[in-house]
Structures are given as structure tokens and as C-alpha cells.
C-alpha positions in Angstrom: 53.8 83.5 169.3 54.5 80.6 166.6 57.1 78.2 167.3 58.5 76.6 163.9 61.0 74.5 163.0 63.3 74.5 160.0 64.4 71.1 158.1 68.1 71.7 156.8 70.7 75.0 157.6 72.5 74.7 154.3 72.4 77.9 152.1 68.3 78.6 152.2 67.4 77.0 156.0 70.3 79.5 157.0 69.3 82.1 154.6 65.8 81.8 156.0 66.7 82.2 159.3 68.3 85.0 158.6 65.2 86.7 157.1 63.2 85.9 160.0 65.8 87.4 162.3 66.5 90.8 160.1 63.2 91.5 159.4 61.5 90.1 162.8 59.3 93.6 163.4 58.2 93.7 159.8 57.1 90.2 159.7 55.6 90.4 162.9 53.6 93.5 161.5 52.7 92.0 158.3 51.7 88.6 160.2 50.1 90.0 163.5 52.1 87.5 165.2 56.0 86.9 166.2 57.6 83.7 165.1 59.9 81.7 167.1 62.4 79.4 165.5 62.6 76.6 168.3 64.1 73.7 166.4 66.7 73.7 163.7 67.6 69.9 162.0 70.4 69.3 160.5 72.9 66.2 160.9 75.6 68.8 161.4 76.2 71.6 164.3 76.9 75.1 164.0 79.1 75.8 166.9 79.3 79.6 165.7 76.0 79.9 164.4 74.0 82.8 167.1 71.3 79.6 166.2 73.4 76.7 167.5 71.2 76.3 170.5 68.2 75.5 168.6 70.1 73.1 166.9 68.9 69.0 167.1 69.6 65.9 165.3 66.7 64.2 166.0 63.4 64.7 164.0 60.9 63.0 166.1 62.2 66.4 168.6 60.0 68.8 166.7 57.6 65.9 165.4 56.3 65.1 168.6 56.8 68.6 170.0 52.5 70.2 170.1 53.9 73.8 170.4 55.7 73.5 166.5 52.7 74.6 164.2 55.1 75.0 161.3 57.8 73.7 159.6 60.0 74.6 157.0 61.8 72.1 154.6 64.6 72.9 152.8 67.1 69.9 153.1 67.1 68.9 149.1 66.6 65.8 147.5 63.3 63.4 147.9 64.2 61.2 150.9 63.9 61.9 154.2 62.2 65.3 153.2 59.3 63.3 151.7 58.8 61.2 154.7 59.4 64.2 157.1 57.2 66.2 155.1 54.2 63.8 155.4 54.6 63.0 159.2 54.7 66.7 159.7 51.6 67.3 157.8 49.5 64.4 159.1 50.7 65.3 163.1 48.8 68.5 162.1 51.9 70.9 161.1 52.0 73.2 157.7 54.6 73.0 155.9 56.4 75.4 153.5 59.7 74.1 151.3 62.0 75.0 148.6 62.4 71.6 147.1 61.4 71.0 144.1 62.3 67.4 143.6 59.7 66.5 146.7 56.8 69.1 144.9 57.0 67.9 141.7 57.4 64.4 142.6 54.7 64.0 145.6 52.9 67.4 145.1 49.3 66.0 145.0 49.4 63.6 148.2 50.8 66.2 149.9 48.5 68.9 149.0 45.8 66.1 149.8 47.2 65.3 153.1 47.2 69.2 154.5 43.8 69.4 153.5 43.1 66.8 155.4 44.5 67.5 158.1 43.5 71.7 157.9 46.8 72.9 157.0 48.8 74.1 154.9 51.4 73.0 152.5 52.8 76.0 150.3 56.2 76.0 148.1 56.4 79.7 146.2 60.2 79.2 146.5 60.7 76.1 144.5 60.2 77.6 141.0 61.7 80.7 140.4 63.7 81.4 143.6 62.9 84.9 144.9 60.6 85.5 141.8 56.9 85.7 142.9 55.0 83.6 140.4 53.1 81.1 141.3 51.0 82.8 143.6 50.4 84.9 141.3 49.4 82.2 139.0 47.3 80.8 141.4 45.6 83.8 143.4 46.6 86.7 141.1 45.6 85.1 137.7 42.9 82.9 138.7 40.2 84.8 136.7 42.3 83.5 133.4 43.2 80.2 131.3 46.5 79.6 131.6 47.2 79.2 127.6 51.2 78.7 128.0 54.2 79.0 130.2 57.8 79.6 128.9 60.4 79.9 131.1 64.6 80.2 131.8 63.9 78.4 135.1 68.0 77.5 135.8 70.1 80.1 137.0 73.0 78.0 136.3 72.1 76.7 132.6 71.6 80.8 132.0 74.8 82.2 133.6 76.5 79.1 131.0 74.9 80.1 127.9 74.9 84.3 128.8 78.7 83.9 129.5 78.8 81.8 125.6 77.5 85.0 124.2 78.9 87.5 125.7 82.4 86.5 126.0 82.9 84.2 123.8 84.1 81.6 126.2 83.5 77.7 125.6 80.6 75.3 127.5 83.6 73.5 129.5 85.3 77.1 130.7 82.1 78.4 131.1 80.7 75.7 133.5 84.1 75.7 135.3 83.5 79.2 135.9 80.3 78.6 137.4 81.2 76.4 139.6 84.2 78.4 141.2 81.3 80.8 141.8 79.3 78.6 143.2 76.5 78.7 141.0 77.0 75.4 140.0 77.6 72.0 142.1 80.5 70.0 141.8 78.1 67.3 140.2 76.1 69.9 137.6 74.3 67.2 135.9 70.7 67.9 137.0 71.3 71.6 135.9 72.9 71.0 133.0 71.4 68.1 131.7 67.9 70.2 132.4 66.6 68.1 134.9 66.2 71.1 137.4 64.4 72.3 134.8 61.7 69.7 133.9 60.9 70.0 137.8 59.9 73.6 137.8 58.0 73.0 134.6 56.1 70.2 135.9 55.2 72.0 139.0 54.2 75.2 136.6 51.9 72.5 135.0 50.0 71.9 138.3 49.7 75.3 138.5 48.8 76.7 135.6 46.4 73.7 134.2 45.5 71.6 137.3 47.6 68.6 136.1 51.0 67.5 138.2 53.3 66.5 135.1 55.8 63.6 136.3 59.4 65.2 135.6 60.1 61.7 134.1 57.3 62.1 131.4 58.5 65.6 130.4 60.8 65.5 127.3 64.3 67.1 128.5 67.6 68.3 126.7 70.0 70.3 127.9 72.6 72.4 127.5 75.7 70.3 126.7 75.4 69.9 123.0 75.2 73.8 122.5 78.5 75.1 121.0 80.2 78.4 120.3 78.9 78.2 116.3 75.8 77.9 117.6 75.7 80.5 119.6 77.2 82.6 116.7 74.6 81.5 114.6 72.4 82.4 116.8 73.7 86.3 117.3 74.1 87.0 113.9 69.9 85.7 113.4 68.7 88.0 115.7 68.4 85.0 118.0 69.7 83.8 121.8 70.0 80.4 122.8 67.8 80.0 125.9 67.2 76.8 128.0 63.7 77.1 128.0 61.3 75.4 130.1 57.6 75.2 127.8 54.1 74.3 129.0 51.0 75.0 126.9 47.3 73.1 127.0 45.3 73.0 123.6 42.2 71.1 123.3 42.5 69.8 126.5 46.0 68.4 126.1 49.7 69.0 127.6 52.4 69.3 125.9 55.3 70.0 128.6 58.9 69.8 127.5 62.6 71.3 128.4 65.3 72.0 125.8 67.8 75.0 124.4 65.6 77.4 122.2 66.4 80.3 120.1 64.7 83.0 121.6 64.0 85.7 119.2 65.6 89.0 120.4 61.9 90.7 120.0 60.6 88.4 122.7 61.7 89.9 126.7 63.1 86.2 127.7 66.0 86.9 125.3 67.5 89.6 127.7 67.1 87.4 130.5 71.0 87.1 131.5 73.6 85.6 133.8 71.8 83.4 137.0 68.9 85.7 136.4 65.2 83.7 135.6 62.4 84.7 133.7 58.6 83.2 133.4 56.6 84.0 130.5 53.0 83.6 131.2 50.0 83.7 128.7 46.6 83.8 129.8 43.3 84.2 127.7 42.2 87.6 129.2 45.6 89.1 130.3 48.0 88.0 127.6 51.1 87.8 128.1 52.8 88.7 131.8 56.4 88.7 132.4 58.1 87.5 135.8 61.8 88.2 136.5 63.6 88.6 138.9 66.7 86.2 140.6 65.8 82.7 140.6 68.4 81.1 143.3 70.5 82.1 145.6 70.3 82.6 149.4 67.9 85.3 150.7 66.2 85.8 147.5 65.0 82.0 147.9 64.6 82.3 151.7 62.4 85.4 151.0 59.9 83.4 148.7 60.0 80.7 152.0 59.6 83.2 154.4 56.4 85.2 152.3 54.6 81.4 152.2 55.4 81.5 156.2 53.6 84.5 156.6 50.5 83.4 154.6 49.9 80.7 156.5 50.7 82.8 159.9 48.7 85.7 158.9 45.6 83.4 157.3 46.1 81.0 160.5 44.9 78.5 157.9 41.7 79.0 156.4 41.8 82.2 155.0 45.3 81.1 152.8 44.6 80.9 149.3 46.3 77.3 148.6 47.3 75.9 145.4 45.4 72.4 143.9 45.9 70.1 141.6 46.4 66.4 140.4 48.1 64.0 139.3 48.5 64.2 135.3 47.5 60.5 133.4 48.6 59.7 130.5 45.2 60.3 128.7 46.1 64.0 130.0 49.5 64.8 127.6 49.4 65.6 124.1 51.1 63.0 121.3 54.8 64.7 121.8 55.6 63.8 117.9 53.3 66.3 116.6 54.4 68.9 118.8 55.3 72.0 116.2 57.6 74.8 116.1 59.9 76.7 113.7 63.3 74.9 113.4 67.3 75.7 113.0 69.3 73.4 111.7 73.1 74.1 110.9 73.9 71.3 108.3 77.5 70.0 106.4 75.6 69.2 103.2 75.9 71.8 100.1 73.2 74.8 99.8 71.6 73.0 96.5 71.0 69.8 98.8 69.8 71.7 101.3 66.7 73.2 99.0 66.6 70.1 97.5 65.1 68.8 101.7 63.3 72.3 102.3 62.1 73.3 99.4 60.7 76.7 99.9 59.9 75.5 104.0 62.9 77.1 104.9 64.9 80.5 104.8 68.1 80.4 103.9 69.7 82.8 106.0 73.8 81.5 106.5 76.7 80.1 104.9 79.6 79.5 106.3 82.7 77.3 105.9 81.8 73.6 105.4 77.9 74.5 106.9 75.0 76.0 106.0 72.5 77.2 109.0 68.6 77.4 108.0 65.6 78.8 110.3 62.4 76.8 108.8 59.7 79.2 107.5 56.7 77.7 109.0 56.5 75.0 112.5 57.6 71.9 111.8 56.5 68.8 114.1 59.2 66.4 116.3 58.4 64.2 113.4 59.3 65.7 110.3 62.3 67.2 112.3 63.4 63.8 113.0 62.7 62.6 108.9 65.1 66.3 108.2 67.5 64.8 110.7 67.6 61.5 108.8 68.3 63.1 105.0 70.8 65.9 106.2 74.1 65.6 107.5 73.0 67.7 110.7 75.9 69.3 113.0 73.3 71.0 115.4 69.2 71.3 115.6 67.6 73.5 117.9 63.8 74.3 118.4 62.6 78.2 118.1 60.4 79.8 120.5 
């Protein structure tokens, strides 16, 4: 039998608990071995939880406890699930988690230290929810060069923008409706604002080139300049407005970023709707490979936690195929200004001043009342967006994937 512990009963510690209890004989049978939940920590109690007995207060319980082999962290945030984290790893305990602050902030010591000490630290659930893709990055697609990731990586940001489209409602109703639903926090900034975002995308960096991107170094818009014109404009294109999460390596270079793109309706992240995610991964032998599948939510995250759990039980610890990489240095990102794609820009100035900027870079594609929306012909780089942005009267830019 293994005794684990898990680090926070909000939505996923309970959700995983309840995995482990529901499907006990089929995790046993995949695992070869059962797994005992003998410490749950949490600053609150759950008088009417059937776990309530395994309930403590007190980390250095299951710290100091030799019969805890494992431990599950899913209490949010950086701090204490840092600091837990690492005294759980250096006493000799794997550790699986959900967070994706504490990953894509402290990824490579941690990784570092359960090597160290021979065990593991695995975290399948903190990109993507229930999706299963970075093991699949990492075990599945290892024969390949990870060319590029593009990803809707916020359930939240997607449900906002699919609800836009398809009912016409405004950001502010929209949001409001996600939060009565829960799929929003009272405090939506980190969703909204893409910060959520640039955490998955740095942690698909580590992944898919072997460099940890700091969130902080990843170039990040969100959602709450996008308005209903927009997303009008971007209908009658042949376009939706995605909050896309971007990674791709060329010459040896990152370029990582996080902003609103119109998605083509050709390309399969374009139907990606309501809290639903989708990864987009291109590799040199495979092409491209599609991952989708619900990226939050209670069980479908606690499953991700749970499969990582029964890696490390069934491998018990050497045979687990554990992910690697380090930190990324500035010598290891690409000059963001000369990043290139195609362009929209929606613009007050009249059509004959608009050629006058373009030229024949641009197709012409909508007029409307006071505006005039263009799609640039060929990429255009952050810098000679920037030069359009400083000769145009410009209501609204947005990158094209």
C-alpha cells in the first residue's frame, strides 16, 4: 500500500480525492498497488467530508511522517506550495501538482531537486486541465523537434470570447456571466489579463524546447480590449478571435508570447468553444497534432493529477519517464520586435489614406461606418506594426495566426 498526502481540498485536492475513491479498483489495477490517502492539509475542516478524519492543519504531520511516499499539491498560488513542495521533495517524497504558478515559476530547481533525491516531481495537470499533452510532448513525441506550440490555454478567456460570437453579448456581461458560473474568480485578472495564460506557455516552452520561459519575460495581452466590432469583423473575415498562447524555436531562438489572435476558420483551434482548450503542436516528423479536450474544471483536472500519481506508483520511480529542462537566459529568446505575422487593423482614417500606409501590403476587405478593417497580405514584424500604429488613427490591432 502507498500512503499520500494531499496539499489543499478546494475544487481539485477534493476532486482528486474523489477519483481516487471512485475508481480505487481500477487504479489499483493499473498501478499494482492500492493508495491510501492518510493526510489531507488544509487550513479549513470538512466536518461533512467522509475525508474529515484525515484532515490536519499542520504540515510538518505528513513532512515528518516516513510512511507518506507521495504528495499531491494543489493549494494555488507560489507560497507555501513552493516551500512545501521543496521540503517534501528533499525529505525524499514525489510530488505531483496542478499549479502552474509554482511550475513555471520554480520548475527547474524542483525538477533538479527530485532527481536528487530519486523521485519524482510530475505536473500533467497544470496546462491543459484534463487534456493529456505534455506527456505526450515529452514521452509520446520525443522522436520529434518541437517546431511550434499554439494554444487556447484559458477556459475562462474562451468561454468570454465564444459567448462574444455567439450571442452577441458584450466583454462586461459576458465575464459577469462567467463568473456566476463559476468559471471565473471574483478577481478575474490573471485570466483575463492572460497571465494564466503566459504560465502554461512558459511551461509548454520547457517542454517542448528544453528552456523554462520566465512568465514575466513572455509578452502578454489579453482579452479586455476585444470588442463586439471586433468580433464582427472577425466573423464576417472568415476569422475567430482566440486568446492564443504561441511558442515556436527558429535558429535556436524563442519567441514565446500571449495575446487575442484571429484564428482563421480553416485552422481546428477556431472551433475550439466555450471553457473548452485546445493545443496545437507542430513537430518536424509528425506535423501538426491537435490536443482538446476540457482544460479546468474539477475531475477532469484531478484526473490529469491522479494519471501522474499512478506513474510514479506504477514506475516506483525509476522506470517514470520524467520531464527536463532549464532555466531559459536571455541569450536563449529571440529579439521580440522582429517577431512577424499577418496583421488586422480596423482604422478611423478614410480608405484613400489607408493605401496611401499599405500600399499594396494589405487587403482591403471592410468598410464600415466611420472605419475601415484591413488584414495585411504578407507578416509584418512588432515593429513595423508599431510605425502603422503611429501613422493611422487605429481603433483596434490584432495579430493573425
Amino acid at each position: 500500500m502507498i500512503s499520500m498526502a494531499i496539499l489543499g481540498f478546494g475544487v481539485v485536492g477534493s476532486g482528486c480525492a474523489e477519483v481516487l475513491t471512485q475508481n480505487k479498483d481500477l487504479i489499483c489495477e493499473s498501478c499494482g498497488s492500492e493508495i491510501e490517502i492518510k493526510y489531507i492539509l488544509d487550513l479549513r475542516d470538512f466536518p461533512d467530508s467522509p475525508f474529515a478524519d484525515r484532515v490536519v492543519h499542520d504540515f510538518q504531520v505528513i513532512l515528518n511522517d516516513p510512511e507518506v511516499s507521495l504528495v499531491a499539491e494543489m493549494m494555488g498560488g507560489s507560497h507555501p506550495a513552493y516551500e512545501f513542495t521543496k521540503a517534501c521533495l528533499c525529505a525524499g517524497k514525489s510530488v505531483v501538482t496542478s499549479n502552474k504558478e509554482v511550475v513555471s515559476n520554480f520548475g527547474t530547481e524542483l525538477l533538479q531537486l527530485a532527481e536528487q533525491n530519486g523521485v519524482s516531481y510530475l505536473f500533467e495537470a497544470s496546462v491543459g486541465g484534463g487534456i493529456p499533452v505534455l506527456r505526450s510532448i515529452y514521452v509520446d513525441l520525443a522522436s520529434n523537434r518541437i517546431r511550434s506550440v499554439n494554444g487556447i490555454l484559458n477556459g475562462t478567456t474562451n468561454y468570454i470570447l465564444s459567448s462574444m460570437k455567439e450571442h452577441g453579448t458584450s466583454f462586461d456581461d459576458a465575464l459577469a456571466q462567467a463568473q456566476k458560473l463559476g468559471y471565473a474568480e471574483a478577481n478575474p485578472a490573471a485570466d483575463v489579463q492572460g497571465l494564466d495564460a503566459a504560465r502554461k506557455v512558459a511551461i509548454l516552452c520547457g517542454l517542448c524546447f528544453g528552456k523554462l520561459v520566465c512568465p514575466a519575460s513572455i509578452p502578454t495581452t489579453g482579452i479586455t480590449g476585444i470588442s463586439g466590432k471586433d468580433v464582427e469583423d472577425a466573423a464576417k473575415l472568415g476569422y475567430a478571435i482566440k486568446l492564443i498562447g504561441h511558442a515556436d524555436v527558429k535558429d535556436g531562438k524563442i519567441t514565446a508570447l500571449v495575446s487575442p489572435r484571429m484564428v482563421p476558420l480553416s485552422n481546428p483551434l477556431s472551433g475550439v468553444s466555450d471553457v473548452f482548450n485546445g493545443v496545437l503542436v507542430n513537430g518536424n516528423m509528425v506535423g501538426d497534432v491537435m490536443f482538446y479536450g476540457p482544460g479546468a474544471g474539477k475531475l477532469p483536472t484531478a484526473s490529469a493529477v491522479v494519471a501522474d500519481i499512478i506513474d510514479i506508483v506504477s514506475g516506483k520511480g525509476g522506470a517514470v519517464k520524467k520531464p527536463h529542462f532549464v532555466d531559459a537566459v536571455p541569450e536563449d529568446l529571440a529579439d521580440f520586435s522582429s517577431y512577424a505575422c499577418v496583421r488586422y487593423f480596423r482604422v478611423s482614417n478614410s480608405l484613400s489614406e489607408v493605401s496611401a500606409v499599405f500600399g499594396t501590403d494589405a487587403l482591403h476587405l471592410l468598410t464600415g461606418d466611420g472605419y475601415v478593417s484591413v488584414i495585411t497580405a504578407a507578416p509584418m514584424s512588432e515593429r513595423e506594426a508599431d510605425e502603422i500604429c503611429e501613422k493611422l488613427d487605429v481603433l483596434s490591432t490584432m495579430r493573425v495566426l
